[in-house]
SERO-4910 file (N, C-alpha, C, O; in steps of 0.05 Angstrom, whole numbers):
BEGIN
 pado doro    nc1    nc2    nc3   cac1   cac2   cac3    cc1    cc2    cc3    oc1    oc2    oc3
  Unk    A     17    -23      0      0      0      0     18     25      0     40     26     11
  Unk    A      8     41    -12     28     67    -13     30     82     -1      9     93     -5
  Unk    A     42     97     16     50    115     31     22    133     26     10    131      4
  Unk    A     14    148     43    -20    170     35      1    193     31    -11    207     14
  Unk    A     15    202     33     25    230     17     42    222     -8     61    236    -16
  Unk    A     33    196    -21     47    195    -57     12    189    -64     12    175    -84
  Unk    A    -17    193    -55    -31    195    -62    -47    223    -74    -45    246    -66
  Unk    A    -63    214    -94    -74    241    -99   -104    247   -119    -97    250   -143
  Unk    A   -120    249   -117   -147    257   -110   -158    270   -133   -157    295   -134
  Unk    A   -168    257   -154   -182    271   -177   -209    253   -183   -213    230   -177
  Unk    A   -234    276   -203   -254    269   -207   -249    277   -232   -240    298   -240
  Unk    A   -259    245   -253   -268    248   -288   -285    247   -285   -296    239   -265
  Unk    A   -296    258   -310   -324    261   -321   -321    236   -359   -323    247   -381
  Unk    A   -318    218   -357   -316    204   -380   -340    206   -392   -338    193   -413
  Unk    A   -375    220   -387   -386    221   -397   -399    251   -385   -386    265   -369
  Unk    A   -425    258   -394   -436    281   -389   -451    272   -351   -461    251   -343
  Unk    A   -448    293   -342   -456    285   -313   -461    254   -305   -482    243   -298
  Unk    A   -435    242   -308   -433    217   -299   -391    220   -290   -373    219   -306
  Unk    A   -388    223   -260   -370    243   -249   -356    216   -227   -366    211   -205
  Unk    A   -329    199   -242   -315    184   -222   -291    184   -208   -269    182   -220
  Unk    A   -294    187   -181   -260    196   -154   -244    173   -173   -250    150   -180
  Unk    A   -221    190   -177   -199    169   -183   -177    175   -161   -173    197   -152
  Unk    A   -163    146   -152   -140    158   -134   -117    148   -152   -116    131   -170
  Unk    A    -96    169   -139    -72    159   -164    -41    158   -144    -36    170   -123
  Unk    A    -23    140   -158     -2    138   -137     25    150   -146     31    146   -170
  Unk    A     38    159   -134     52    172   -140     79    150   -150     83    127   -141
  Unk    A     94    164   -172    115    135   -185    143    152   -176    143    174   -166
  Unk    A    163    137   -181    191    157   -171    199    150   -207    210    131   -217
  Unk    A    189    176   -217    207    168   -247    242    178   -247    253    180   -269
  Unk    A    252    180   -232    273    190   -232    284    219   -245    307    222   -253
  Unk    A    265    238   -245    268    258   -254    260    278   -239    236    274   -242
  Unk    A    262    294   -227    262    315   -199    236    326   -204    218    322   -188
  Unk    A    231    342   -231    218    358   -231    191    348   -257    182    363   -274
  Unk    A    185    322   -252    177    311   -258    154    285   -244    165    265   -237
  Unk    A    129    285   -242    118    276   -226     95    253   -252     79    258   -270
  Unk    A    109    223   -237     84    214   -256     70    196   -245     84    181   -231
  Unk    A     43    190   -246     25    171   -230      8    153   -246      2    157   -270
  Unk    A      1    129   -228    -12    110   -243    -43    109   -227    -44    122   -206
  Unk    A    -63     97   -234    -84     95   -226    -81     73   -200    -77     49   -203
  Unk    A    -84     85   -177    -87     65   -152   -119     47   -147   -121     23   -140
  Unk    A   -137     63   -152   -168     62   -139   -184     76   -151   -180    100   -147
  Unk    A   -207     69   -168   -224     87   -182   -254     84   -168   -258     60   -163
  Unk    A   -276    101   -160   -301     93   -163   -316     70   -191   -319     69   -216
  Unk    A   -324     51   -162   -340     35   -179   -367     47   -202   -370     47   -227
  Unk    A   -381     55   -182   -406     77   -194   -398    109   -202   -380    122   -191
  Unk    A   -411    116   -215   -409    142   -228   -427    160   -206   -446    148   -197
  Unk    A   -423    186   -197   -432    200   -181   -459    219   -200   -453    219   -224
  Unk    A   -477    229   -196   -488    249   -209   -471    280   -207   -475    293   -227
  Unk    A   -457    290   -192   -438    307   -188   -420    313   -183   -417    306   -159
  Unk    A   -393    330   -197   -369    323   -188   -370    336   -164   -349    325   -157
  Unk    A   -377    352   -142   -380    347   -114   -375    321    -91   -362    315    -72
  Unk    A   -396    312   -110   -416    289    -95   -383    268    -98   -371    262    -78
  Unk    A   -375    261   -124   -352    246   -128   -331    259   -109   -319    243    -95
  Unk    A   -323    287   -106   -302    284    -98   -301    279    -63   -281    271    -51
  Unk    A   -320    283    -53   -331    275    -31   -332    247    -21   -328    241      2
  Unk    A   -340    224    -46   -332    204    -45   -312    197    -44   -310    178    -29
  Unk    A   -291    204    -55   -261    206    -65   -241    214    -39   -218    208    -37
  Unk    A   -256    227    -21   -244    237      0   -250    210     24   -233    199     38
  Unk    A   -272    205     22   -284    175     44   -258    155     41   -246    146     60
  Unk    A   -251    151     15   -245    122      3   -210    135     18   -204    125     40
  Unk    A   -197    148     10   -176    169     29   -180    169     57   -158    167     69
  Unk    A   -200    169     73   -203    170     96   -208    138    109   -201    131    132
  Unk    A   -218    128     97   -210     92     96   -196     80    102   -199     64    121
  Unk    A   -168     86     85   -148     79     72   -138     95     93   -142     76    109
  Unk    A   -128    114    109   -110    126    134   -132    108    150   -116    100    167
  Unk    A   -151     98    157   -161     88    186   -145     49    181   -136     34    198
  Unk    A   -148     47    160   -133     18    155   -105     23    166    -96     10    185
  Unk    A    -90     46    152    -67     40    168    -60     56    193    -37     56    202
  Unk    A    -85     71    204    -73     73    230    -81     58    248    -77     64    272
  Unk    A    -96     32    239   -104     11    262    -85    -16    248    -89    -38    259
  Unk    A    -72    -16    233    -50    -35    231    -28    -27    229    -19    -18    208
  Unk    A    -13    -27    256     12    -22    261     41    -40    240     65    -39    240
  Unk    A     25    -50    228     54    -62    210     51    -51    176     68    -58    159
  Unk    A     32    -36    171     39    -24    140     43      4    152     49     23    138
***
């Protein structure tokens, strides 16, 4: 599992008001000033609003820190 500060928090819209949290992880491309990520965790369902998604997007983030602050070995 990845460290929560190489994570990072975006909402697509792949269709017209149909709005899904993507989480993305941070990669070490070896280039300083250069940042590249891969898809960690997407919404299953499509939100009616990108609000509403990123709100979801934030839960699934807040999850994911209660997982590892109740397992002391990740």
């Amino acid at each position: 599992m990845p460290a929560l500060n190489d994570l990072a928090l975006t909402v697509e819209e792949p269709e017209p008001d149909r709005f899904h949290w993507v989480l993305l992880e941070a990669l070490d491309s070896g280039k300083a000033e250069v940042l590249d990520y891969r898809v960690y965790r997407r919404a299953a369902r499509a939100e009616a609003s990108y609000s509403n998604a990123l709100v979801m997007g934030v839960a699934e983030l807040q999850k994911i820190s209660a997982a590892r602050t109740s397992d002391p070995d990740t």
